[in-house]
Residue, then its C-alpha position, 0 to 999 in steps of 0.5 A: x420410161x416408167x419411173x414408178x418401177x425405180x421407186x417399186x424397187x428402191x422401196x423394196x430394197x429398203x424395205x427388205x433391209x429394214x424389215x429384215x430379222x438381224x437389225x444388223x443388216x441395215x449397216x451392210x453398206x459399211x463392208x467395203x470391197x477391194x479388188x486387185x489382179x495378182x498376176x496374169x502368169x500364173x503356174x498354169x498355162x493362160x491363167x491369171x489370179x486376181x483377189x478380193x478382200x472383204x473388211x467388214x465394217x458392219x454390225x454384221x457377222x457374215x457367216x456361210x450361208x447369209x450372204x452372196x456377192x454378186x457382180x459384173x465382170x468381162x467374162x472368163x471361164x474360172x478355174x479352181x484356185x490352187x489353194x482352199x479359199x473361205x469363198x468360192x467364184x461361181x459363174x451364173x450368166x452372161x457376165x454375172x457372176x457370185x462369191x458365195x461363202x464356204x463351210x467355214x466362212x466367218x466374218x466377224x465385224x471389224x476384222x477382213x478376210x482375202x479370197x483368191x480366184x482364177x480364170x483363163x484369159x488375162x485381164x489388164x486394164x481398170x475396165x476389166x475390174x468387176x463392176x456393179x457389186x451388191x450383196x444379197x442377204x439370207x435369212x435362216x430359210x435361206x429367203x433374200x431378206x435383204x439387198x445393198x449395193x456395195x459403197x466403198x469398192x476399191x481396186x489396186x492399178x495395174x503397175x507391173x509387168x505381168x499385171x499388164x501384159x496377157x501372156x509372156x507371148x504379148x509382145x505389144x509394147x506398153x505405153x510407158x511415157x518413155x516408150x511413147x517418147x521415142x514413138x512419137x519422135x517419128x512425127x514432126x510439126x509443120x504449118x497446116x494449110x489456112x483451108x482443108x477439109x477432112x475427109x480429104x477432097x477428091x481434089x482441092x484448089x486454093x485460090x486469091x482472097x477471100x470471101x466473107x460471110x454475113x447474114x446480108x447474103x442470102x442462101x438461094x435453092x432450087x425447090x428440091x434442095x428445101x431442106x439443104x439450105x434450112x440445114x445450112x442457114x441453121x448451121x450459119x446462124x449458129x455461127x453468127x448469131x443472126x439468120x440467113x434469109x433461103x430464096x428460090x429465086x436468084x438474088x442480086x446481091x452475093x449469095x449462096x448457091x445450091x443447086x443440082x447437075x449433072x456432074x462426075x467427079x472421078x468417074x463418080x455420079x452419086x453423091x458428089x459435088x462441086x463448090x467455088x468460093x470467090x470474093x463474090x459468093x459461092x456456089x455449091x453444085x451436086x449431082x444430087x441432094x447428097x452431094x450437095x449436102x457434102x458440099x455444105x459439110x465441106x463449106x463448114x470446114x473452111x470456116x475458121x476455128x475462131x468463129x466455133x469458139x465465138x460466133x460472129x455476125x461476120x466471117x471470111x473463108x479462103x477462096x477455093x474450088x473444090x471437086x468431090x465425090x465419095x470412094x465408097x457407097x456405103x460408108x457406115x458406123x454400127x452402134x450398140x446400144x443394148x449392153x449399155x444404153x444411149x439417149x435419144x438425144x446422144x444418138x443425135x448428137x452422133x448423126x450430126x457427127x457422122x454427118x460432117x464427115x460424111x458418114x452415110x449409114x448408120x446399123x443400129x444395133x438395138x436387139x441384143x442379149x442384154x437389151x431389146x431397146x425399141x418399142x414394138x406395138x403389141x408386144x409390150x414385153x420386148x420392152x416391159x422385161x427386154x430393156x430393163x435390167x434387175x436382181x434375179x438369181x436363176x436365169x429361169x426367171x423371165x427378166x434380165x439380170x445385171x449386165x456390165x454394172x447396171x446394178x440390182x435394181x431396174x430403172x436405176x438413175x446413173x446406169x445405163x442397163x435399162x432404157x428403150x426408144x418408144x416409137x416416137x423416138x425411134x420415129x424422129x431418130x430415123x427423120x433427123x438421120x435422113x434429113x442429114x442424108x445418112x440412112x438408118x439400117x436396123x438390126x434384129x440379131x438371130x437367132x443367137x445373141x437374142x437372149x432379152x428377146x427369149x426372156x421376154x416372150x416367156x414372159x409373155x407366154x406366161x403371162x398369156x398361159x395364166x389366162x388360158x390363152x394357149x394358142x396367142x401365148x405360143x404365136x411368139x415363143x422362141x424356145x424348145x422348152x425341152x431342149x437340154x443343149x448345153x453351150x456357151x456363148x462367146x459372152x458367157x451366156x448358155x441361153x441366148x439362142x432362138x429354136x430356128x425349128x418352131x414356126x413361131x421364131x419367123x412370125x416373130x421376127x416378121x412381127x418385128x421387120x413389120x412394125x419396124x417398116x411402118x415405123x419408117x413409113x411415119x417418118x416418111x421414108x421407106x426400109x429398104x435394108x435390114x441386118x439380120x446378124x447372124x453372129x457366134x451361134x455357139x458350138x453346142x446349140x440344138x444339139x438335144x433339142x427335139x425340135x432341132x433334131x426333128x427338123x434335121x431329120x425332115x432335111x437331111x441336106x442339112x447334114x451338120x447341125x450347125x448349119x441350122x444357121x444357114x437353114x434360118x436365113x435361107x427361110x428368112x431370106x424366102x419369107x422377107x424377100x415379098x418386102x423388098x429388103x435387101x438382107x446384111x448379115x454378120x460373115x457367119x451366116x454365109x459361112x457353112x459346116x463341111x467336112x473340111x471346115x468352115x467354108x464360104x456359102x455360095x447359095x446366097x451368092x445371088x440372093x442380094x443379101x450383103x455380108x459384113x466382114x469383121x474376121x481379118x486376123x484369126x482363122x479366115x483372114x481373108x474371108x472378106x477377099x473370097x467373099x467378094x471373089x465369089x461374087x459377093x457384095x461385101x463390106x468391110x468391117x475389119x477388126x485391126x482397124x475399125x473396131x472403136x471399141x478395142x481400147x487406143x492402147x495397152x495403157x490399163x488406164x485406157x478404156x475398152x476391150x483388147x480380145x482383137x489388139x488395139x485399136x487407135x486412129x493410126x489404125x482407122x486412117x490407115x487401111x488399104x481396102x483392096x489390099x488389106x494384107x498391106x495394113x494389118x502388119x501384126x495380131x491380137x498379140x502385137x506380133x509380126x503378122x506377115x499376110x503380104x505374098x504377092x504369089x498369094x502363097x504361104x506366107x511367114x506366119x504359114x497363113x495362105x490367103x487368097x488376095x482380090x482379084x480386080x474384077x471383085x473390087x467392084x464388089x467392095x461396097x465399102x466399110x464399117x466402123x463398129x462401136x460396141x458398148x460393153x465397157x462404154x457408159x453414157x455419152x462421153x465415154x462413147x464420144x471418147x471412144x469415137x474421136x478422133x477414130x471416127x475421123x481417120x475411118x472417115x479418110x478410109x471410107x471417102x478419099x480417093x485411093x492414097x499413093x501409098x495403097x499401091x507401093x510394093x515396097x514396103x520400105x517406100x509404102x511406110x515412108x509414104x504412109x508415115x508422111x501422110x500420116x505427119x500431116x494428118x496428126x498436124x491437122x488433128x492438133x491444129x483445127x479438127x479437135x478444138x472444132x469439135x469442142x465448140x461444134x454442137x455443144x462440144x464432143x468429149x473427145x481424147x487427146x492422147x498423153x505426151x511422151x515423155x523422158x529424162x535424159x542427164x536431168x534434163x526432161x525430153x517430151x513431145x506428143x502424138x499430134x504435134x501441135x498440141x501443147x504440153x504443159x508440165x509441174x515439178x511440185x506434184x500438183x495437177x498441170x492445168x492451162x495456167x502451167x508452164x508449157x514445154x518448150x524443150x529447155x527444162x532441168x529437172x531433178x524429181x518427179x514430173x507431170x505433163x499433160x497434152x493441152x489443145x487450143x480449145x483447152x481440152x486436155x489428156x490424162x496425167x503422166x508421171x516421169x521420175x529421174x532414174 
């Protein structure tokens, strides 16, 4: 990273307001900024109205032309407000957007001004509020003299009803305490059993005793199985404090075995395993490395939650036999780190995560509009101009703008908009990953959603064109600099799309798949996969373009220019096919334009290439199902249950996203991969979304779907949880975000087919799923989260808030995973580890706190309930 720049820009930013003509200026950090949402019913249709109020603190006169609010917020397209305003809204890129002044505009020192704006699509929660707001100043010439972050920004709750519903339509329920309450009386606390291994064993037998663990046993290993047993010492002497002796040959004393067979579990040959626990040793046997590795993860399961909390030189776990295999090959989670960067150290800590429950790929997203985060050799740009974010007003700048609150100045400490993994990073990333047998599978997304890739080669043309270098400075460029195309992105962008017609647009990406494969070979390994994205080419693109338009003319079986995308993979699929990559892409790209619509691709049915499914609640529902009926290989990504980005809940104090509903750990654990009509039972709506038509006709919502058929089954790869980071900064927001989701995803990618997946009746189906799902929230409460405080330094994981209701004075409350404990105050202060726990006998008569507490001492947000 390159620290200078940080120290460039904060003296540039002081300079500028030092040296500025108004002395004034430098008070500027005194204006102070408020924010609030109006209401989301407005008296237009899908229009909300939020407000801002400026108060001037300062010793400067703001008048119409010197100044410039510019900020971040979740993109939405403005509409002009009913009335005149002394400030308008304007938006620039991405979600970047400016208040600017009106010809009347005048703010005096000391005295506020309030500036209305409206937008379609609703906002309600405290991640939609605008984020890293600075103010621009101007002199006479109208030349920036001046940039200062805005100190005091404050924004009102989100408290009623229309502030937190999207429509009058919405139907999902708010999570009031007593909403909660009565949800949650569903679920009751029962004993969890003393040994269980999440994800849930493909069969598992406790047995009599026990057997205990010291450093006197020594861990014995077959040559092949050298790095299994230093990840199992390692991981027991963390546990204990001392180090465990790894052997190749067999010691007399009790030992740990691991050790290879050729064994089938549930029909299964690939990564499965077997482990017995007796009082004189254990012996973890597996089909191959994989398996055996899973077994260790599983023998770590059983090591009782005291010895996480303090590590002891000696521990007993239960007796048991254990036979194990994985549902699903592919078992994935996709992480963005472009809109908002993690360290290398955080994408560590989440493969040692991933690892222990059995997570076997990991998409690596680091290509975006918003950041290109890997070093690639000669072409320093993609990371000099592609990771870094700054102040620029003009998108035809070759640098990256603010994006999601990064603020103005690049390398700024405490955001997270700019950062990359130089090679070494990247190196070690792709060892630790294959030495916990999770395979890394890396994403350059084109051709849209490729923005920080355009803007730093036009950096780079520039900067080659300067030298006279004409011919090198157009080997990469990735634009028609002469097309006029107006668009705009699903993210708000109106230049985030690759020109598919130039021959330099494939040499790039070549360049890229080139230098990133020799990455892989440094670190010993081969890449063998590659996602190409491929995702929401916006309407519009190459449309007057010349190049584009040329290039349909020279191929008119093209015919719809949209179907440039498939033109482009099919192009990419020839030139990377001599590197033996298997492609994945993003559904759209095996999708294509007819005059009926939207329809399935069949020409790259046999091309190898895998699509990810995430569309199975808007307008092709079953898309996954005719992809595979076609004879696709597919996964499974679908919206309704696995994207960890769409927020737990309604709550607005709830972080995340919610353009798909909501998404909690019910959702993750709950999902019928062969019949995924059967679990997703509403829309982004909360209302009753009927697809279950065993006929595989028109259904109550007038949807007709087309259902798997069994010989397609075969043809479910498996699934993918995708965690995308627009509203995620740092470490234990994302770890938040992923816990305890990760884990009920981990049920749905590796257990068994569940009883319930093929019930009919939907009354016994939910009875069953509902007991299922009791024993799985006990299990959560009673050992998986406390483990996770203790394991590896600890994970920030979220314990949901109690329910909670005051029925005659007397207060009612429970919690989501029962087990947890709830604490509670009657005098207005903060409940902690010393308050008095709820034990169901509680009189009340004003204003109560709870909260949800776990062994561990972990807890959750605050409620507040009131007597009526």
């Amino acid at each position: 990273m390159n620290t200078s720049v940080n120290i460039r820009y904060g003296i540039l930013a002081l300079c500028l307001l030092s040296c500025a003509k108004d002395p004034d200026i430098r008070s500027a950090d005194k204006i102070a900024v408020h924010w609030r949402i109006v209401t989301n019913f407005t008296d237009q249709q899908d229009a909300f109205e939020a407000e801002f109020t400026i108060t001037n603190g300062s010793d400067l006169t703001l008048t119409n032309s010197n100044w410039g609010l510019f900020f971040n917020m979740a993109p939405r397209p403005l509409i002009s407000p009913k009335n005149p305003q002394p400030a308008s809204l304007h938006h620039i890129n991405g979600d970047w957007y400016r208040l600017q002044p009106e010809k009347e505009f005048l703010l005096e020192p000391g005295k506020s001004v309030k500036i209305a704006y409206r937008g379609t699509e609703a906002v309600i929660k405290d991640t939609d509020r605008p984020l890293g707001l600075y103010f621009v100043f101007y002199d006479d010439e109208q030349k920036e003299s001046g940039i200062t972050e805005v100190i005091d920004f404050t924004w009102s709750a989100f408290a009623t009803k229309d502030q937190i519903n999207r429509t009058p339509g919405d139907e999902e329920p708010i999570p009031t305490p007593e909403w909660t309450y009565k949800n949650n009386l569903s679920l009751k606390q029962i004993s969890v059993p003393e040994a269980s291994i999440y994800p849930t064993p493909v069969k598992m037998q406790i047995g009599i005793g026990a057997c205990t663990l010291s450093s006197e046993m020594s861990i014995f290993h077959t040559p092949d199985l050298e790095k299994e047993a230093a990840y199992l010492g390692s991981s027991l002497r963390e546990l204990t404090g001392t180090p465990f002796k790894t052997v190749t040959s067999r010691p007399e004393r009790k030992s740990i075995t691991l050790r290879l067979d050729k064994i089938r579990v549930a029909g299964i040959a690939s990564e499965a395993y077997q482990m017995e626990v007796t009082p004189r040793g254990i012996t973890i046997t597996g089909s191959d490395a994989a398996g055996v590795f899973y077994g260790i993860q599983s023998l770590r399961s059983l090591i009782p939650l005291e010895v996480f909390k303090s590590p002891s030189p000696s521990f007993s776990i239960p007796c048991v036999t254990v036979e194990d295999a994985p549902r699903f090959a592919f078992r994935g989670l996709h992480l963005d780190v472009s809109r908002n960067f993690q360290t290398k150290e955080t994408i560590l800590k989440l493969l040692d995560l991933l690892s222990f429950y059995k997570i076997n790929r990991f998409l690596f997203y680091t290509t975006e509009d918003e950041g290109f985060r890997v070093e690639i050799k000669d072409l320093p740009e993609l990371t000099e101009v592609g990771a870094q974010r700054e102040h620029t007003y003009g998108k035809e700048a070759p640098v990256l703008h603010p994006a999601y609150g990064s603020g103005p100045f690049a390398e700024q400490e405490g955001k997270y908009g700019n950062g990359y993994y130089s090679r070494v990073d990247f190196i070690e990333i792709l060892k630790y990953a294959s030495d916990r047998h999770i395979k890394v599978i890396p994403e350059l997304n084109f051709p849209a959603h490729a923005r920080a890739a355009i803007k730093a080669m036009e950096a780079r043309y520039e900067r080659l064109m300067k030298a006279g270098k004409e011919l090198e400075a157009n080997e990469y460029r990735l634009i028609d600099p002469d097309d006029k195309s107006q668009y705009l992105s699903a993210q708000g962008y109106s230049d985030n799309v690759v020109c598919v017609a130039r021959e330099s647009a494939f040499r790039f990406y070549e360049k890229v798949v080139d230098e990133m494969a020799q990455m892989y070979t440094d670190a010993g390994l081969t890449m063998d996969e590659f996602h190409t994205g491929g995702d929401e080419v916006p309407e519009g693109a190459w449309t007057k373009s010349p190049m584009a338009l040329k290039l349909m003319k020279e191929h008119p079986e093209i015919k719809h220019i949209q179907n440039l995308q498939s033109y482009f993979f099919r192009q990419l699929n020839k030139r990377l096919k001599p590197k033996n990559l298997k492609l994945h892409g993003w559904e759209e790209v095996f999708m294509t334009k007819t005059n009926d619509g939207w329809q399935p691709n069949a020409e790259f049915t046999n091309a190898g290439a895998i699509p990810y499914i995430w569309n199975n609640l808007f307008d092709h529902p079953d898309l996954g199902y005719r992809l595979a009926n076609a004879g696709y290989d597919v996964v499974l990504c679908n919206v309704s249950n696995f994207y960890f980005d769409l927020a737990y809940s309604k709550d607005p104090q709830e972080p995340g996203l919610y353009w798909a509903g909501f998404v909690d750990v019910r959702n993750a654990f709950t999902f019928a991969p062969y019949d995924m009509y059967k679990t997703t039972n509403k829309n982004s709506m909360g209302q009753r979304l009927d697809l279950e038509d065993p006929h595989g006709g028109a259904t109550s919502n007038n949807i007709v779907v087309e259902r798997l058929k069994p010989e397609a089954r075969k043809h479910i790869l498996g699934v993918e949880a995708q965690v995308w980071s627009e509203t995620i900064k740092g470490r234990d927001m994302l770890e938040y975000y992923t816990l305890p989701k990760l884990i009920g995803f981990a049920e749905s990618a590796w257990t068994k087919e569940r009883v319930w997946e093929n019930i009919e009746n939907k009354n016994e189906r939910d009875a069953e799923i509902q007991q299922g799902w009791n024993a799985f929230a006990n299990s959560l409460a009673a050992e998986e989260l406390p483990r996770l405080s203790y394991m590896n330094k600890g994970y920030n994981y979220r314990v949901p808030p109690p329910g909670a209701i005051i029925v005659n004075g007397e207060l009612k409350a429970n919690t989501e995973y029962p087990g947890l404990i709830i604490r509670y105050t009657l005098d207005g202060s903060e409940p902690d580890e010393s308050s008095q726990p709820y034990d169901g006998l509680v009189s009340v008569a004003s204003i109560v706190k709870l909260k949800c507490f776990d062994s561990a001492g972990k807890f959750s947000r605050t409620i507040h309930v009131d007597v009526q």
